[in-house]
N, C-alpha and C positions, 0 to 999 in steps of 0.2 A: 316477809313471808307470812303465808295466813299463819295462825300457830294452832289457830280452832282445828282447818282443816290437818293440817300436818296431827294433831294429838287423834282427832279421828282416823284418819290412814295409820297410827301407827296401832292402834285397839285392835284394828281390821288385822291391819299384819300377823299382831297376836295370837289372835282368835284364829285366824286360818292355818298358823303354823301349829297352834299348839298340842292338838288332837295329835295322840302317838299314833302313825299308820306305819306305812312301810320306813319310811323315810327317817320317822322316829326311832324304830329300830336297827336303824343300819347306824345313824349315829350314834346311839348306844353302843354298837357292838363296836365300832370303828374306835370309842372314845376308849372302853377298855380296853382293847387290844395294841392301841397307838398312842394313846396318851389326849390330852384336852387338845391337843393342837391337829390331830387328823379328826377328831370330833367337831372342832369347830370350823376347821375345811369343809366338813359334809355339810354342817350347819347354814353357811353363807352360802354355798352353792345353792341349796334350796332356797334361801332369801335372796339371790338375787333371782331364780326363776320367778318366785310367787311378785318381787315389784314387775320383771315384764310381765307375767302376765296380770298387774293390778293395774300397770299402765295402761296396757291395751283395755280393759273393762271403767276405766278412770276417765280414758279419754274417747271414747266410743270408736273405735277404730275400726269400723265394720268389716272392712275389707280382710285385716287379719285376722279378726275373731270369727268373722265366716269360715275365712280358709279353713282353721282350726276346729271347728264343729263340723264342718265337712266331710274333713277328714278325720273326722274323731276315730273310728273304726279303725281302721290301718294302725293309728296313735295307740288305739288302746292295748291293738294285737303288739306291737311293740313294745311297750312297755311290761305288760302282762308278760309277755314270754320272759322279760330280760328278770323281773321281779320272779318267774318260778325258777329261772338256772339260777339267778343270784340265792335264793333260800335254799334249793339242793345244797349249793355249791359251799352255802356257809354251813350246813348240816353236816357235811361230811367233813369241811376241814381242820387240819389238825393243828389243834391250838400252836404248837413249839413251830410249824412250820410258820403256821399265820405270824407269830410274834417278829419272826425274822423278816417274813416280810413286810410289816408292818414299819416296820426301824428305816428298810431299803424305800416306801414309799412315800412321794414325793407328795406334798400338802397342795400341789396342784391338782395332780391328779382324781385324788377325795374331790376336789373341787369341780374339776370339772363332770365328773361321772356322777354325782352329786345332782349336779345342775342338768345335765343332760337329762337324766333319769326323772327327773322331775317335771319337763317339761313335757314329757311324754304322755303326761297326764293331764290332758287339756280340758275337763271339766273341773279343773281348779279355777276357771277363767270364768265356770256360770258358779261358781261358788262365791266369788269374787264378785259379779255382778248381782246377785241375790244381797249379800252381805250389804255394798253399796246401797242397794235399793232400802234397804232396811232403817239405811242411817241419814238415807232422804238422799242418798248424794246419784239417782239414778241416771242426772242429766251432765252431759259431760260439761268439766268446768268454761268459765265461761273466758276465763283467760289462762293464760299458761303457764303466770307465778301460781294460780290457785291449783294449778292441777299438779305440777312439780311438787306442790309442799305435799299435796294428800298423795301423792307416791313417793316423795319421800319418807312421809310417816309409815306407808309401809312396808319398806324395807328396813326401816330401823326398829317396830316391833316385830316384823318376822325375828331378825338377827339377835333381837333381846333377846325372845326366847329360846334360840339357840345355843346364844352366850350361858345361858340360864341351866340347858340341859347339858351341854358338854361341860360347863362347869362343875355341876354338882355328879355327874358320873363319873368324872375325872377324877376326883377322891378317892374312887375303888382300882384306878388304875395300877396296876404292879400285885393289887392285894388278893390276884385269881390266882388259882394254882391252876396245873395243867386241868385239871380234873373239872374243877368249876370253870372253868373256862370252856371245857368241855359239853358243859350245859346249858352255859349261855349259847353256845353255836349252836346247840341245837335247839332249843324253844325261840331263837330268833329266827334261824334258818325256815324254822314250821312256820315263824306267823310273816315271812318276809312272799315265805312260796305258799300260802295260804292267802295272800292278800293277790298275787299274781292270780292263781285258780281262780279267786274271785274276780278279776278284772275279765280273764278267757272265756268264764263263763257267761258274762256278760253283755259279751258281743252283741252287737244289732239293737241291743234293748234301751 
């Protein structure tokens, strides 16, 4: 395995995960309301979208990464919308109910809505290719251990980081009363349907 490239793919993972946006806050809220293990469900779902989509920008895959800028629009009204009901949805609910159902929810499921959600957001992939460009890697590798190890690296600094945030928010788990807990639904719910508004508003541009 290259190790150069794999330590570079895993910086890039880093770096693209680590900005708190929506996603950051969902695993936040998910990490206290569930514990480190539905936190770190949300966390890898997002790391496995950000390797497909660092693969596709890793290995120049025109064909997909077309599709996906193509239809960025459609993409974005979709996730946009899904990102304002999820921030209503978390604003309005009620911690003692969330808790129980947090207990009954399955560490798939985090997972996979996770990862769904994330890919819905297909300018992660010119994010991903800017970033590359940055770090000279703009031409797709030239063979196929060398491009495995730089998407392996990042998936494995996406995932640090995640290990990194659901761990250390995991400490406060149990330590919310209803009340504060209360408040984290709601200034999460604001900046989760705040980041949605911004995606809507966005359209065409």
């Amino acid at each position: 395995m290259d190790w150069g490239l794999f330590l570079r793919g895993a910086i890039i993972g880093f770096a693209i995960a680590a900005p708190v946006g929506p996603i950051g806050m969902l695993c936040i809220r998910r990490t206290l309301a569930g514990g480190r293990g539905a936190g770190l469900a949300c966390g890898l779902g997002a790391a496995v979208a950000d390797t497909l989509y660092g693969a596709v920008a890793a290995f120049g895959v025109s064909a997909i990464s077309g599709f996906l800028v193509g239809h960025r629009l459609w993409l974005q009204m979709v996730g946009g919308g899904v990102l304002l009901a999820m921030g209503v949805r978390t604003f309005l609910v009620c911690p003692v109910r969330e808790a129980k159902q947090a207990k009954n929810s399955s560490r798939l499921a985090d997972f996979v809505s996770t990862l769904l959600l994330t890919l819905a957001n297909p300018t992660t992939i010119l994010s991903f290719a800017a970033v590359f460009a940055g770090f000279g890697l703009h031409n797709a590798p030239d063979d196929l251990g060398k491009g495995v190890a730089m998407v392996a690296g990042v998936f494995v600094g996406s995932a640090l980081w995640w290990m990194l945030l659901s761990g250390s928010v995991g400490f406060m788990h149990g330590r919310f009363g209803v009340e504060q807990m209360r408040w984290v639904n709601r200034v999460s719910g604001a900046i989760i349907a705040g980041f949605g508004l911004l995606v809507l508003l966005s359209l065409g541009q």
